[in-house]
C-alpha positions in Angstrom: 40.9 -56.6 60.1 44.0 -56.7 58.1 47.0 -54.0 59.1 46.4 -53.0 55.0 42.8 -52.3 55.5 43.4 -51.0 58.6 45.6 -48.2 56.9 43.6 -47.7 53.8 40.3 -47.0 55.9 42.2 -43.9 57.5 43.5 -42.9 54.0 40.0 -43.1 52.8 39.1 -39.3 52.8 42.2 -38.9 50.5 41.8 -41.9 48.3 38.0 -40.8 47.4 39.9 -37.3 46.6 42.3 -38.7 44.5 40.9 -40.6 41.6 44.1 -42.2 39.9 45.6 -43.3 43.2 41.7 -44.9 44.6 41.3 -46.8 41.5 44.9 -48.2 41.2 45.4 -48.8 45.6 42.2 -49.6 46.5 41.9 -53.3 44.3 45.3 -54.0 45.2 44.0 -54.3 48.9 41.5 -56.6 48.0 38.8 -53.1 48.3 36.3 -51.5 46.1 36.4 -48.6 44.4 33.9 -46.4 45.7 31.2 -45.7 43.2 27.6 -45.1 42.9 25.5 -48.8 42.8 21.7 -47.8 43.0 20.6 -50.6 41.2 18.2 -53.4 42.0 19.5 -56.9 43.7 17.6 -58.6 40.4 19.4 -56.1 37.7 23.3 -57.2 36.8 25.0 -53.9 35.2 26.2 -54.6 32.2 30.3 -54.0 31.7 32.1 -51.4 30.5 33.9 -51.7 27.4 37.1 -49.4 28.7 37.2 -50.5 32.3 35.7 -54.1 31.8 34.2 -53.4 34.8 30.8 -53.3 36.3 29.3 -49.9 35.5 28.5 -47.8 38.4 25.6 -45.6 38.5 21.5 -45.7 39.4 17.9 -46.9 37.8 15.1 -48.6 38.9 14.0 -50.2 42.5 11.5 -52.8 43.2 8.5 -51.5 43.2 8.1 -47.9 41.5 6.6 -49.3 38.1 7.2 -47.9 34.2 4.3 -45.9 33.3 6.5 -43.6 30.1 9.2 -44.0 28.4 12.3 -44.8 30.5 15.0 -41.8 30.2 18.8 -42.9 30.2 21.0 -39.9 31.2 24.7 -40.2 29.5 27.4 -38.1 31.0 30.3 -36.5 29.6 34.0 -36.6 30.5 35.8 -36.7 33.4 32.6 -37.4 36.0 30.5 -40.6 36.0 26.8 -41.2 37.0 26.7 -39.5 40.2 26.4 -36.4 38.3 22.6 -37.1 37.3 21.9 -37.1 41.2 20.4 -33.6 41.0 18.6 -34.0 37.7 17.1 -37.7 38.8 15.7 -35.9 42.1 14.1 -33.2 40.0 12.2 -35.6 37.4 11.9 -37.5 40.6 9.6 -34.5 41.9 8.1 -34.2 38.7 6.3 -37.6 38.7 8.8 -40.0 37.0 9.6 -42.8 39.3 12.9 -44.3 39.7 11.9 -47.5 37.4 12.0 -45.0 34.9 15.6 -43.5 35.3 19.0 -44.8 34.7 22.0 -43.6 34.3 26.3 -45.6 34.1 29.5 -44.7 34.5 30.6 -46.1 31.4 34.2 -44.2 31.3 37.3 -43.9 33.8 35.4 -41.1 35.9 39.1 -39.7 35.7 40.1 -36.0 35.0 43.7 -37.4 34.0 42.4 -39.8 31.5 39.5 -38.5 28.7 37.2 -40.8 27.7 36.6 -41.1 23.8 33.5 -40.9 21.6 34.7 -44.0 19.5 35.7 -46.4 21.9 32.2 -45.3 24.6 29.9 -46.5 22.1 29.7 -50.4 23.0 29.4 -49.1 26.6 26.7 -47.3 25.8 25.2 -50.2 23.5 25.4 -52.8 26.6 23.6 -49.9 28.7 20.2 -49.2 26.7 20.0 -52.7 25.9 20.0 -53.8 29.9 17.5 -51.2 30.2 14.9 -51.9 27.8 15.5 -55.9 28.5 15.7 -55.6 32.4 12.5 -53.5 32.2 10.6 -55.2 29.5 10.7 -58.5 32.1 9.8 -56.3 34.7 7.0 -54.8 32.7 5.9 -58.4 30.9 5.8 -56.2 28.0 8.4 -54.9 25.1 9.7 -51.6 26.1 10.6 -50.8 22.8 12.2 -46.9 22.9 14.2 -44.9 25.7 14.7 -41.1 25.9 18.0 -40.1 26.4 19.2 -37.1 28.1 23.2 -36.4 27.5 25.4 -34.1 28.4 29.0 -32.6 26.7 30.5 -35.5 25.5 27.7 -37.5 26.0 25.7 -36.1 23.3 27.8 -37.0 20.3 28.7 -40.7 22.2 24.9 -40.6 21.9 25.2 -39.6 18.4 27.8 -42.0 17.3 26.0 -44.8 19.1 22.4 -43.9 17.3 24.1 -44.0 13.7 26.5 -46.7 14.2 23.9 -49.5 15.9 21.2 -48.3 13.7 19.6 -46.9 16.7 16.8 -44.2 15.9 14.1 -46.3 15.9 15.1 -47.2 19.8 15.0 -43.7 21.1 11.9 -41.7 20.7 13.7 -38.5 21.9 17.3 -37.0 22.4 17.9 -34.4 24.6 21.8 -33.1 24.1 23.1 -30.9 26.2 26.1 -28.4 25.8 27.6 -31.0 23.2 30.6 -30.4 21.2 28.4 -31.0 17.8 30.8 -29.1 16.0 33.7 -29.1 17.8 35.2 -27.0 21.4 38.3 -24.8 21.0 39.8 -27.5 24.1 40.5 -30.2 21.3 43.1 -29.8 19.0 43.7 -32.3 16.3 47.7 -31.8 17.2 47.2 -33.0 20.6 49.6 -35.3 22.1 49.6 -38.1 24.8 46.5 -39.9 26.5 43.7 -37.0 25.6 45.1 -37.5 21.7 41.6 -39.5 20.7 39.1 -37.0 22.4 40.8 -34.1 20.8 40.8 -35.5 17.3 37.1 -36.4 17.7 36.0 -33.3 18.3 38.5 -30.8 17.4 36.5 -28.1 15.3 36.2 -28.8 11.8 37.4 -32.4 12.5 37.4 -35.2 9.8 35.9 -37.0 12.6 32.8 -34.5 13.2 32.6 -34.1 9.4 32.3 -38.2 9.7 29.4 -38.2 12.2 27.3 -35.3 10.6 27.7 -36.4 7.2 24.3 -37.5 5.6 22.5 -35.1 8.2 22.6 -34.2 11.4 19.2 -35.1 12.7 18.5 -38.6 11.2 15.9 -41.0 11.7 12.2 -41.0 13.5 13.8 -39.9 16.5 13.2 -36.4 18.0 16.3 -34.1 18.9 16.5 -30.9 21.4 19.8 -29.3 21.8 20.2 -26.9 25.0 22.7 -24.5 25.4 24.5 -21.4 26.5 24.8 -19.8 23.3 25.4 -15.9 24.7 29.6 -17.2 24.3 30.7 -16.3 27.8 29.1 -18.7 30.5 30.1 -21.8 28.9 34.0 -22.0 28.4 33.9 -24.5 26.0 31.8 -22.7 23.3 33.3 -19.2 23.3 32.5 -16.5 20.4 32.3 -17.4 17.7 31.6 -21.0 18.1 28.7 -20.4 20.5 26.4 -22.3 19.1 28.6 -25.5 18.0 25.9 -27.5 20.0 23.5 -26.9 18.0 22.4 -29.3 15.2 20.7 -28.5 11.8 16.7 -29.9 12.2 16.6 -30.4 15.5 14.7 -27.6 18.2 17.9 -25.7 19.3 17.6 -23.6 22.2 20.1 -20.9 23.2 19.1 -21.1 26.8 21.3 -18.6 28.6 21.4 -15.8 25.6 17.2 -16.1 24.9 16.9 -16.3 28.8 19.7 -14.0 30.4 21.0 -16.7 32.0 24.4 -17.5 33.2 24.3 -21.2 33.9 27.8 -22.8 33.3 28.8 -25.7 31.4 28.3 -27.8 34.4 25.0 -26.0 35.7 22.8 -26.4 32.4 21.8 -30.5 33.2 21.0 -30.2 36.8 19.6 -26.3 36.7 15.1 -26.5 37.6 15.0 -23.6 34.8 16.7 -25.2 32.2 15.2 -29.0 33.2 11.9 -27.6 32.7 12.4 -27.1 28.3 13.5 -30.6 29.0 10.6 -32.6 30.4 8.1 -30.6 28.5 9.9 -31.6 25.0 10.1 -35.0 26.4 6.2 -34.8 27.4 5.0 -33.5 23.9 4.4 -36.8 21.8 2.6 -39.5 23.7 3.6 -43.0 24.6 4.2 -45.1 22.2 1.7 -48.2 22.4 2.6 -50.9 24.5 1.2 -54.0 22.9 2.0 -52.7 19.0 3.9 -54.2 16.9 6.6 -51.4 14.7 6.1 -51.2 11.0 8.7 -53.2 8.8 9.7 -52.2 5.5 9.0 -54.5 1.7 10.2 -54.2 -1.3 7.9 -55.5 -4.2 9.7 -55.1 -7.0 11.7 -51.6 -7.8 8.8 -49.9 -4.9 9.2 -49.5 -0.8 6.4 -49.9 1.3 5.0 -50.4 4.7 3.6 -53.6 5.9 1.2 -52.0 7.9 -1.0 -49.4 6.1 -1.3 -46.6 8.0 2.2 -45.9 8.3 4.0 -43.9 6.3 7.5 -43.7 4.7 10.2 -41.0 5.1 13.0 -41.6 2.3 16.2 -40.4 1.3 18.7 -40.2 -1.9 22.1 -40.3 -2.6 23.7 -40.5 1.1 21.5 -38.5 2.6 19.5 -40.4 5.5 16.3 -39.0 6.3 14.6 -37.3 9.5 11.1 -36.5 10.5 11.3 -33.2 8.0 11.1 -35.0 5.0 7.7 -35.3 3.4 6.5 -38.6 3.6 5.0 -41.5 1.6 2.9 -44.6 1.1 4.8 -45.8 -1.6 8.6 -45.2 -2.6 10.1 -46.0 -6.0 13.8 -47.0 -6.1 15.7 -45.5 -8.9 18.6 -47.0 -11.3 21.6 -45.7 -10.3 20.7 -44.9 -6.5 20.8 -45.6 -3.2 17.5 -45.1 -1.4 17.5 -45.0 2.6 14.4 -45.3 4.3 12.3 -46.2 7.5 8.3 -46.5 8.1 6.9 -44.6 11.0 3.5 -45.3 12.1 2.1 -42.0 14.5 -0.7 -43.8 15.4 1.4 -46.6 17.7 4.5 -44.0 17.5 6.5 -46.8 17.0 9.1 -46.6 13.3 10.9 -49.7 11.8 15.5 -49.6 11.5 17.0 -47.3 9.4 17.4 -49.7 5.8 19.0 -48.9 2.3 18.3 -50.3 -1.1 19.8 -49.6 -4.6 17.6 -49.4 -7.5 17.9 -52.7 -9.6 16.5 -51.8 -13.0 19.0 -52.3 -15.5 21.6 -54.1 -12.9 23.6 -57.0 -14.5 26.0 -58.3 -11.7 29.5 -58.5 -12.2 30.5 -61.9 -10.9 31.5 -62.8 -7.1 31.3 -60.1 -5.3 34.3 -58.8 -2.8 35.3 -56.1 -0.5 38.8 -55.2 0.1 40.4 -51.8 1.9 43.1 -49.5 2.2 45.4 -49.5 4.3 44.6 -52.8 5.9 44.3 -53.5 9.8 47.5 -53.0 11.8 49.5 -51.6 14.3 49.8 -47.2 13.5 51.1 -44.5 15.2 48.5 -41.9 13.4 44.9 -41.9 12.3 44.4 -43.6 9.3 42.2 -42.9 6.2 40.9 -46.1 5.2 39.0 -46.7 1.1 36.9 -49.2 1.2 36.2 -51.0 -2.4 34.0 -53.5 -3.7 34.4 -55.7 -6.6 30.8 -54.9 -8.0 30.9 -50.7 -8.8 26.8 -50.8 -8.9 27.4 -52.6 -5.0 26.7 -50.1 -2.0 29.2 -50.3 1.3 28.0 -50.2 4.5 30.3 -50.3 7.7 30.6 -50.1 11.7 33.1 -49.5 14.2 31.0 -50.2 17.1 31.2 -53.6 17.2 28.1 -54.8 16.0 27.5 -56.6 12.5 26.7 -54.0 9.5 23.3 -53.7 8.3 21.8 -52.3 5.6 21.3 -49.3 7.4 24.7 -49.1 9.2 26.7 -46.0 7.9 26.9 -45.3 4.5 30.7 -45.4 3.0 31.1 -42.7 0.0 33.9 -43.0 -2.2 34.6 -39.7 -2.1 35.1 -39.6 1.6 37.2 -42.6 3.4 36.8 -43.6 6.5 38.8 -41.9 9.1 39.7 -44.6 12.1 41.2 -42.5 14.8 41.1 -45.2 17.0 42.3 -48.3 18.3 39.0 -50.2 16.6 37.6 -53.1 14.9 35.7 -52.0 11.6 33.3 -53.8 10.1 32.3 -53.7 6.4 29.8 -55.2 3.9 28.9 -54.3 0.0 25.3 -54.7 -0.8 24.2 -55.4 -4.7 21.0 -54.0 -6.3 19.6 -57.6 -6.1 20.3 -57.8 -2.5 23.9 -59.8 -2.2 25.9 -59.5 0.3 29.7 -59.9 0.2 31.6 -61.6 2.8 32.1 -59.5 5.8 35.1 -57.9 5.5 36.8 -57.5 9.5 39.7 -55.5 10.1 41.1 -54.6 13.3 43.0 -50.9 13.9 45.5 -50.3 16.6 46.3 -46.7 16.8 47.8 -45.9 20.4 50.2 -44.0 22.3 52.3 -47.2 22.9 53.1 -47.4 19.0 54.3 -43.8 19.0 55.9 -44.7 22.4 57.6 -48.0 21.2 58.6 -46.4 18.1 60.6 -43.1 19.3 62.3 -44.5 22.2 66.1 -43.2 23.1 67.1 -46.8 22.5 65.8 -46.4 18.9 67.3 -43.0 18.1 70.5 -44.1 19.0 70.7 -47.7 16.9 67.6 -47.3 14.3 68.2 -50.9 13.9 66.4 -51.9 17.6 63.5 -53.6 16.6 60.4 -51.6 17.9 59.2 -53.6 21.3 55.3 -53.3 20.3 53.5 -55.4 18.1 49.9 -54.4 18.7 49.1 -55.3 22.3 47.2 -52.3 23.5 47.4 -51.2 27.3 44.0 -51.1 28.7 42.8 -47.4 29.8 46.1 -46.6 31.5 
C-alpha cells in the first residue's frame, strides 16, 4: 500500500465528515468517494449532469421481481440517496420489493454547494429513463410509468422535469413532500455567490416559480399528493404565513402536522411510519396500469381531436392553460380559430394516457411565408438573469420551448408573449414555432451562460483600477465548484 493511502485511510473518519475536503482529496489519491452503490452488477447508473459522475444511490437486486409500479425517490439539497434508507426499509416492510425502489444522488451531496432546480432536471431525465429501460428488460415487458416520491427541493426538480420532458404521461403518481411550491423565506432573489441559482428559483413570488406554475399547477393524467407541516412552526422553511407554500392548487394537499398534531420536522416528514402511511395508500388507490396495453395516441381529422382508441377519453385545454384530471372530458374535441388547444387521451380502463400535445385551430389560417424564430437577447455570456422574447415570423404560429435539454415538442412548455422566458441559468434553450397547418420552423438553439465567474471576471480589483483590462472570461463555465 502506498504511504498516500496509507495516510488517507487513518484520515478517513474525517474525510467522510468533511464533504468538500472527501470529494476534492480523495480522487487525487487515486480513491473513491464514498457513496451509497446498491445497485445490480447488470444495471450501469446513468451520469449526473452536474458532477458527470456516476450517480450514487440504490434500486433493484437480482431476483426481487416488479409486480407495481416502480417508485423513484428524489431528494432535495444538500443530502443524496442515502437519505431514502429509512423510507425504502419501510415500503420494504410493506411488501414492495427492492426491484421496485430507486433512488440517485444526482447533486453535489454538499451543504457548501446548493444544487439548482434548472440545471437537476437532465439528471433526473437520465434517472427515470434507466429505470423504466433497465426494468422493462428485466421484466420482458414495457414499464411504461413510475411513481415518484420527492422531497424539498426535489419536488419542484420533479416538477420542472415533468413539464419540461413532457413527462405526465410517464408518472402515474407524484408524491411531493415539504416542497418549496411557492417559494421558502431561505431564498432571496438578491442572493449572492454559489447558492445565487437556488435562491432565485424559489425565492417567494419568483419569476421563476411564476414560470413553473403558470398554465396550472397540477397538469397532465398524472396524480399529485402534497404532504406537509402546515401548523408554521415545525418546519423552518415554511413559517406563518407561508405555511402552506407546498401545497399545489388541484392536487390532495395534506397539512399533516396541523390536521394531526404532529411535530415532524422538515427532515422527519419522508422517513416518519405516520406520515409514510397517507403515502402508500394514495400510491395504492388506482390500480396498475396494464402491462401488455398499448397508451392511447391523439388524431386530428380535420379542425376535431380524438382518440385512436375508443374508449378513451380526452381532457383539453384553451388559451395556455394545460389540462389535469379535473377537467371534464371528451370523445371528441373541436379546435377553434384563433386558439391554441392542449390536450392528451387517457384511457382508465388500461390507465395508461398519451404526451401532453398542442394544436392551433386552422380555419381561416392563410400562412405568411417562411416561417422563422428569432429571440431577445440572444445566447451569451451575463452576469444576471435574463428575460428572453421569443418571436416568430408567422403571428397565427404557436412557440414552444425547453431548457432541459431535450428537443421541443408540441407539448413542451407553452411561450406567451406576454410573459418572456426568464433563464436564470447557465442553459441551453431550445425553441420551435408551430403553424395551424402543422409547420415547424427551424429549431432555434441558444446557449445562456449566467455564472458567478462572469460577475467574478467582470468586478475584479484589476478592473476597477484600469476599466480598460479586458474581462479574462469568455464563457467557459467552472463545473460545480
Amino acid at each position: 500500500m502506498s504511504r498516500s493511502r496509507f495516510v488517507a485511510l487513518l484520515l478517513l473518519p474525517l474525510l467522510a465528515a468533511c464533504l468538500p475536503a472527501r470529494e476534492t482529496l480523495l480522487p487525487r489519491l487515486g480513491m473513491t468517494v464514498p457513496g451509497l452503490h446498491d445497485f445490480p452488477a447488470d444495471f450501469r447508473p446513468p451520469l449526473s449532469a452536474e458532477t458527470g459522475q456516476p450517480m450514487p444511490g440504490f434500486g433493484s437486486d437480482q431476483a426481487s421481481g416488479v409486480y407495481r409500479t416502480p417508485v423513484i425517490f428524489v431528494h432535495g439539497n444538500t443530502v443524496s440517496a442515502r437519505y431514502w434508507l429509512p423510507t425504502r426499509d419501510y415500503f420494504l416492510h410493506q411488501g414492495y420489493s427492492r426491484d421496485e425502489l430507486w433512488a440517485f444522488g444526482y447533486g453535489w451531496d454538499n451543504v457548501r454547494y446548493f444544487d439548482s432546480n434548472e440545471l437537476s432536471v437532465p439528471s433526473l431525465e437520465r434517472s427515470v429513463n434507466s429505470v423504466i429501460n433497465y426494468l422493462s428488460k428485466k421484466r420482458g415487458v414495457p414499464v411504461r410509468q413510475v411513481d415518484i416520491v420527492a422531497h424539498s427541493l426535489g419536488v419542484t426538480v420533479v416538477r420542472q422535469w415533468l413539464k419540461q420532458t413532457n413527462s405526465y404521461h410517464r408518472v402515474r403518481n407524484f408524491v411531493g413532500i415539504a416542497g418549496a411550491n411557492h417559494g421558502t423565506w431561505t431564498a432571496s432573489s438578491d442572493s449572492r455567490g454559489q447558492q445565487r441559482l437556488t435562491a432565485w428559483e424559489l425565492a417567494p413570488g419568483s419569476p421563476w416559480l411564476a414560470q413553473l406554475n403558470r398554465g396550472g399547477e397540477t397538469p397532465g393524467p398524472t396524480r399529485y399528493f402534497m404532504l406537509y407541516d402546515g401548523g408554521g412552526w415545525a418546519d423552518v422553511f415554511y413559517p406563518k404565513p407561508s405555511q402552506d407554500s407546498p401545497a399545489l392548487e388541484g392536487a390532495r394537499n395534506l397539512a399533516y402536522n396541523r390536521e394531526h398534531g404532529a411535530w415532524f420536522d422538515h427532515m422527519d416528514l419522508p422517513r416518519r411510519p405516520e406520515t409514510l402511511q397517507p403515502v402508500l395508500a394514495f400510491l395504492s388507490e388506482v390500480h396498475e396500469p396494464l402491462p401488455r396495453a398499448s397508451p392511447p395516441q391523439l388524431l386530428r381529422e380535420g379542425e376535431q381531436l380524438r382518440s385512436d382508441q375508443p374508449d378513451a377519453r380526452l381532457y383539453c385545454a384553451d388559451d395556455g392553460l394545460e389540462p389535469g384530471a379535473a377537467v371534464v372530458p371528451a370523445q371528441v374535441w373541436p379546435l377553434k380559430p384563433g386558439r391554441v388547444s392542449s390536450c392528451y387521451a387517457a384511457h382508465a380502463g388500461s390507465g395508461l394516457a398519451s404526451p401532453l400535445a398542442r394544436y392551433a385551430g386552422a380555419e381561416g389560417y392563410q400562412p405568411a411565408g417562411e416561417l422563422s424564430l428569432s429571440a431577445s437577447p440572444a445566447g451569451g455570456v451575463y452576469e444576471q438573469p435574463q428575460q428572453v422574447r421569443l418571436t416568430a415570423s408567422d403571428p397565427a404560429a404557436f412557440i414552444v420551448y425547453t431548457t432541459s435539454g431535450t428537443s421541443p415538442d408540441s407539448g413542451s412548455p407553452l411561450y406567451r408573449p406576454e410573459h418572456p422566458l426568464y433563464v436564470a441559468a447557465p442553459l441551453r434553450l431550445q425553441a420551435v414555432a408551430i403553424t395551424p397547418d402543422g409547420r415547424r420552423s427551424p429549431p432555434l438553439v441558444l446557449d445562456y451562460d449566467i455564472s458567478l465567474e462572469k460577475v467574478e471576471a467582470a468586478h475584479t480589483l484589476e478592473r476597477q483600477l484600469d476599466p480598460e483590462v479586458p474581462e479574462p472570461y469568455a464563457g467557459r463555465r467552472k463545473k460545480g465548484r
